[in-house]
N, C-alpha and C positions, 0 to 999 in steps of 0.2 A: 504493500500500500504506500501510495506516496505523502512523505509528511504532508507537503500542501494538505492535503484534504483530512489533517487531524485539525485543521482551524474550525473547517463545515464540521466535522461529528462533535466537535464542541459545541456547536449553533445547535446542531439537530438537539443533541442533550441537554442543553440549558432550555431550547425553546419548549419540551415535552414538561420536563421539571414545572417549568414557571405555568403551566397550563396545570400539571397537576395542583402547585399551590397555590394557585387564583383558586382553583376548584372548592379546594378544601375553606379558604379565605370565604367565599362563598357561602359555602354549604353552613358556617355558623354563622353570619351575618345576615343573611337574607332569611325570614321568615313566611311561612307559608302565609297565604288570604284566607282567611276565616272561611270568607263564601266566594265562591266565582259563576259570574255567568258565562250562559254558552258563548256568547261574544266575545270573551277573554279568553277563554279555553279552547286552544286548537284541536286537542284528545277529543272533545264532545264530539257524539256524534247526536247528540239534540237540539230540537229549534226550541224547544220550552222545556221550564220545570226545573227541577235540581239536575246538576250537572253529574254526568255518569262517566269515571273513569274507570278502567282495571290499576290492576297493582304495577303492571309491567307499564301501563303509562303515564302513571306518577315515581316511580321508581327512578332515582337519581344516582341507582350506584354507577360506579366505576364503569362493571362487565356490564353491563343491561343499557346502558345511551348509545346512542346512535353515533355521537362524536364525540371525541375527547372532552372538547369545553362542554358540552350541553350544550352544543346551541351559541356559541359566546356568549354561557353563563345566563341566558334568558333575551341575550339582547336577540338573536338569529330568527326566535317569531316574530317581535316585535317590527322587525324588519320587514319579514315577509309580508306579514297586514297589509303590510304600505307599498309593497308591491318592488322590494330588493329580494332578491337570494342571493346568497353569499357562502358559496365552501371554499375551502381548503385541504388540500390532500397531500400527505409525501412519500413517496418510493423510496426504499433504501433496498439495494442489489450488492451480491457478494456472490461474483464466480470465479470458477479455479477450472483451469485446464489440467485434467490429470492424464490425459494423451494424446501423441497426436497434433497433427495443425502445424504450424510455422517453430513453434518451439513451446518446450511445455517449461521452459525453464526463466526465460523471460518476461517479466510482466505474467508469470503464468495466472495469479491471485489478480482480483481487479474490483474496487468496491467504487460502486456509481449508485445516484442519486438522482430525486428531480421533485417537484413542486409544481404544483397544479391552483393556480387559483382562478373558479369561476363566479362569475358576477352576473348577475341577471335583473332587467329591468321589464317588471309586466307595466305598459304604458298602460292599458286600461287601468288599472289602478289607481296611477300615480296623476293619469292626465285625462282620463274618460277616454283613451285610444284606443278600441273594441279590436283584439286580434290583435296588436302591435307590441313589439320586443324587443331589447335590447340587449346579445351577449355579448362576451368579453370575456376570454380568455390571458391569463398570463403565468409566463412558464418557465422557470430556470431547471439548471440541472449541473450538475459536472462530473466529469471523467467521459471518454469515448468508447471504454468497455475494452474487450479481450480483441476484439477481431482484425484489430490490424495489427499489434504488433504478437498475439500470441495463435489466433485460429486462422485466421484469414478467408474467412466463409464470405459466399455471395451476398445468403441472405442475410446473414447478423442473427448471431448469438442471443444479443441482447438487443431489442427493436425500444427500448427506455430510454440508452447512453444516448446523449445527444451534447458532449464535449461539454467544456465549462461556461457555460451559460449565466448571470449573475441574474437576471431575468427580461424577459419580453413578453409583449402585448401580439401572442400570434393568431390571437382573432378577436375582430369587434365589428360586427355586421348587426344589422336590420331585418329583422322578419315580422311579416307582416300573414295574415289570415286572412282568408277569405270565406265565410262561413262554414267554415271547419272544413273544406274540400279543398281548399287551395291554399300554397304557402311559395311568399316570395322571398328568398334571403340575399341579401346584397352585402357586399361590405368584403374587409379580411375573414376568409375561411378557409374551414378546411375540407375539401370537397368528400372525405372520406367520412365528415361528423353525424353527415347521414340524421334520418327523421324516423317514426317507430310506423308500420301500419298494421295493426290488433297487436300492439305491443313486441312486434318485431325489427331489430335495427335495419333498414333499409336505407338505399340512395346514398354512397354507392360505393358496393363489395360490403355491406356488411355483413355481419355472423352473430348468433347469438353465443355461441361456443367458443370462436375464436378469431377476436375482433379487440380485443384490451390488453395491452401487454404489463397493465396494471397490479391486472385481476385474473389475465389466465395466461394462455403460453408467452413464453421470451420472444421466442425464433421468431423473426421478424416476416419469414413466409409463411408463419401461422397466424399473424396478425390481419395482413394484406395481401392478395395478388401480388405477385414480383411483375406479372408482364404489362401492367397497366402502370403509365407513366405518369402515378400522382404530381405533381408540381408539391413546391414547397408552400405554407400555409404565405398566402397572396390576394389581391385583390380579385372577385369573381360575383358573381348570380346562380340561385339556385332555383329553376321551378318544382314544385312538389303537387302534383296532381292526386286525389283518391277520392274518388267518384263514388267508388261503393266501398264496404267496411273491410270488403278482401282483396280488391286492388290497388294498386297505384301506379304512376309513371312519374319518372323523375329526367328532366334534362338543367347541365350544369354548364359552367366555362368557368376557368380561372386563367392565371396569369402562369403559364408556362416554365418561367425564369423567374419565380417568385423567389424571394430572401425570404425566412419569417423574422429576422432581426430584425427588417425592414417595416417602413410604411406601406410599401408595394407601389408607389407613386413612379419612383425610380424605372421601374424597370418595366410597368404596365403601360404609359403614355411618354416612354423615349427611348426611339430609334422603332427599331422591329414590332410587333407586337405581337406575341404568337401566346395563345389560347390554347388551353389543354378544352377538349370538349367532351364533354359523356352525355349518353341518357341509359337509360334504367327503367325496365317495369318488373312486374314479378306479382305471384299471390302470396297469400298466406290461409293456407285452408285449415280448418278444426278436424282433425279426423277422430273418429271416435273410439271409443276403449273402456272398458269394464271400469275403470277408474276416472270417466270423463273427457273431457276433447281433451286434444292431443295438438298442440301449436305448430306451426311450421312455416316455415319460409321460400321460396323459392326465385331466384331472380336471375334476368337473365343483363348483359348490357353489352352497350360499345364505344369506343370511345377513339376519337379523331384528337392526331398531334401535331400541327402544321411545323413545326420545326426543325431544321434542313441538317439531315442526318448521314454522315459517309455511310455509303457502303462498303460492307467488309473486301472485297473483293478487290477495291479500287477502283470501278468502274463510273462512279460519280456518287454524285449527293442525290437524295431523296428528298423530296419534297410533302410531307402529306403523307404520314406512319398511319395505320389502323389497326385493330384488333377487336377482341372480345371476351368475353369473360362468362362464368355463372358462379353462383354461390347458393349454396342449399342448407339448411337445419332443419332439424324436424327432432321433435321431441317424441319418443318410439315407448313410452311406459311409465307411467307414474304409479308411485306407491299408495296414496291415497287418494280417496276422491271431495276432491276438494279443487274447485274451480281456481283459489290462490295459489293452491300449494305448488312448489316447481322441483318437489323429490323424484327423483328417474333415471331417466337411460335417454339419454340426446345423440344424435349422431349430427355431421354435417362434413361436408365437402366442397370442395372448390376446384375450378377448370378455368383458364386462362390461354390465349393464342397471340403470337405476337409474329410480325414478319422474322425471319432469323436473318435477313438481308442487313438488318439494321439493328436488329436487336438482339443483345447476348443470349436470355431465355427468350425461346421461339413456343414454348411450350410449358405450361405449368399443372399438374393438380396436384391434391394436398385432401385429407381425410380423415375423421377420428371420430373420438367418442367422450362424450361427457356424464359423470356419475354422480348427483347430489344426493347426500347425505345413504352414502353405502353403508356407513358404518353407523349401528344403531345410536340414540341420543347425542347425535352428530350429524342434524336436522341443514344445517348450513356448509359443511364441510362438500370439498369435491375434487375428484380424483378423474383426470382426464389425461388423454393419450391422442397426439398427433402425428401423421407425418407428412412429408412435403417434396415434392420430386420437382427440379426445371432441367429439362432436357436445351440442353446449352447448344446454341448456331455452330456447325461444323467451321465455318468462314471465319469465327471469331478470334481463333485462336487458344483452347480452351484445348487440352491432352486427354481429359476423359469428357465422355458424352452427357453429364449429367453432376450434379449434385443433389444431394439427397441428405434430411437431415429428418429425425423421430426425437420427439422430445414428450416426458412423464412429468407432470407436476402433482401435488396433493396440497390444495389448498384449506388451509384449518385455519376456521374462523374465531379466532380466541374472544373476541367481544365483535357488537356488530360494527366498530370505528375499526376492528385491528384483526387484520389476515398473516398468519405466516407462512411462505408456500416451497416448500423444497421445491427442486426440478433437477430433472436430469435428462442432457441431449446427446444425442450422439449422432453426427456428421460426415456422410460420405463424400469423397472426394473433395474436402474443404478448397473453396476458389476454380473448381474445375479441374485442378491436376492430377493429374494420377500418380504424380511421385511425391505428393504430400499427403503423408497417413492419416490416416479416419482418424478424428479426433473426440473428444468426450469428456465433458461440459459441465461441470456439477455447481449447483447454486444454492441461492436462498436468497428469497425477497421478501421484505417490511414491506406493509403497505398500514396506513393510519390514514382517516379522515379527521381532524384536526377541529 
């Protein structure tokens, strides 16, 4: 580990500490209300009469809140009322190459980091603006993880590392509604943040299984498509279509050459201007089961990249890249019947095509399976297996045909603010070589909502 970043795990440490003693500070300071109305009480679920809570939603311990502070300590409703939400979340990642890859001796240990804060502004609220939004995202992080100077993998070990970052503003866009069937988002985004339709991540490449490299797989080809040429968080437009409760279509554009350190102003309106372009539809149908519907996903897309790309060969530039993609989940069993509960057996997959004239992976899919709460009075806990093949362009230059990476996590949710998740990956042909030995990935990631 590099001393630099004993100054961050000081931050990290002092900043939990000080959250636990404000807590405590708290907890004998502030006294309960005698009486409350439904109006004051967000747990109610009544329009009149005495206010009805359970125990689990007055319950201020420690394990049983949702976030560390509570809420920042009572202030996080009070907000919301008024039409702010405000989280904060932090990653802390520690992987060890123990074979395998560029060297296992170098930088072989590598502990990274990152911080998530989102901010939300419901304008109906705040300004009588029915349907209108305002997110914002900002994000630091540091360390660049194992893969360049220890695995040297295509798709990345770790899809979290995103270098020493102190922090940035890499999205703040506008969405606006149109009677619950249409949604227009403008602004910096991120084309992959996608929208839910019957509570599935959609628009575009999303997954319900493996789509957070927060909260479930590292490998950055279990997160996203490798053949689809996201742009970096940029200036763009998102239309979101869903006519009925099980369809939708979605078409998008961003800025190509996006920075997210950036305003996106730079590099969107001077010189060239080349647009990443997608659209997206897809269902989501209820299938049925002894235990109740059954969720699922299905989507197909395409996406146009005007930006002037050698070909491998040498025989000129390209103009105007295409491909396509799909991405599938489906929830295959649940353990009880209960329309909230999400205990089961999930599978999902992914397929992706990209020209190999112009691009390294000409061809991708990727498949697995997700298990909650396997193991009894371990209702939240989850235990998923993936893996991920890109058959690599002959022309590129690349000694084996392929790389291939399977990676196991087991996610134990110790409180609902606090996940701790082994993982272990193992990676064929790390960077396409064939004379760089299969390497093997072992981790452990913090995850706290704060």
């Amino acid at each position: 580990m590099y001393a630099g970043y004993r100054g961050r795990d000081r931050v990290v440490v002092v900043l939990v500490g000080c959250l636990m003693l404000m807590d405590t500070v708290f907890a004998e300071q502030v006294e309960p209300p005698a009486q409350t109305t439904p109006s004051q009480c967000t747990a109610c679920r009544t329009t009149g009469g005495a206010c009805e809570t359970t125990d689990a939603e007055t319950d201020s311990s420690l394990w049983t809140r949702d976030t560390l502070s509570a809420g920042w300590f009572g202030l996080g409703p009070r907000l919301q009322d008024k039409g702010v939400s405000i989280g904060l979340s932090l990653t802390q990642i520690y992987q060890q190459n123990l074979r395998g890859g560029l060297s296992t001796h170098r930088h072989a240990g590598r502990y990274t980091g990152s911080y998530d804060l989102e901010v939300e502004f419901d304008l109906e609220t705040l300004i009588g603006l029915r349907g209108g939004s305002v997110g914002m995202l900002a994000e630091g992080s540091w360390s660049d993880g194992l893969d360049d100077s220890s695995i040297g993998s295509l798709f990345g070990v770790n899809a979290d590392a995103a270098g020493d970052r102190a922090g940035d503003v890499t999205e703040l866009y506008y969405e606006q509604w149109f009677a619950d069937k249409v949604a227009l988002r403008i602004g910096k985004l991120d084309l992959t943040g996608g929208f839910q339709c019957r509570g599935c991540p959609v628009a575009f490449d999303g997954n319900a299984y493996a789509n957070d490299e927060t909260t479930q797989f590292l490998n950055a080809a279990l997160v996203n498509n490798p053949t689809i040429p996201f742009p970096d968080r940029g200036l763009g437009a998102v239309l979101y279509v869903q006519p009925v409760e099980w369809w939708y279509a979605a078409v998008g554009a961003a800025d190509a050459e996006a920075d997210a350190r950036e305003t996106g102003f730079n590099t969107t309106f001077r010189g060239p201007a080349h647009f990443l372009a997608l659209t997206e539809t897809g269902v989501t149908p209820l299938l049925s089961s002894p235990n109740g519907e059954l969720p699922g996903a299905y989507r197909i897309g395409l996406w146009y990249d005007p930006q002037p790309k050698e070909r491998f060969d040498g025989s000129g530039v390209r103009h105007g890249d295409v491909g396509f993609y799909l991405s599938l989940d489906q929830l295959v069993y649940k353990e009880r019947h209960d329309a909230e509960d999400t205990q089961g057996l999930g599978l999902f997959a992914r397929y992706g095509y990209a020209d190999g004239d112009v691009n390294d992976i000409r061809c991708f899919w990727s498949a697995g399976a997700q298990y909650q709460g396997l193991i009894p009075s371990r209702d939240e806990d989850v235990l998923a297996l993936g893996v991920a093949q890109g058959l690599l362009a002959e022309a590129a230059g690349y000694t084996a045909a392929h790389e291939t990476a399977l990676e196991v996590y087991y996610r134990a949710q110790i409180a609902p603010w606090l996940s701790v998740t082994p993982s272990v990956q193992y990676v064929w042909n790390p960077g396409g070589q064939q004379d760089v030995r299969d390497a093997v990935v072992a981790g452990v990631r913090i995850q706290m909502a704060l």
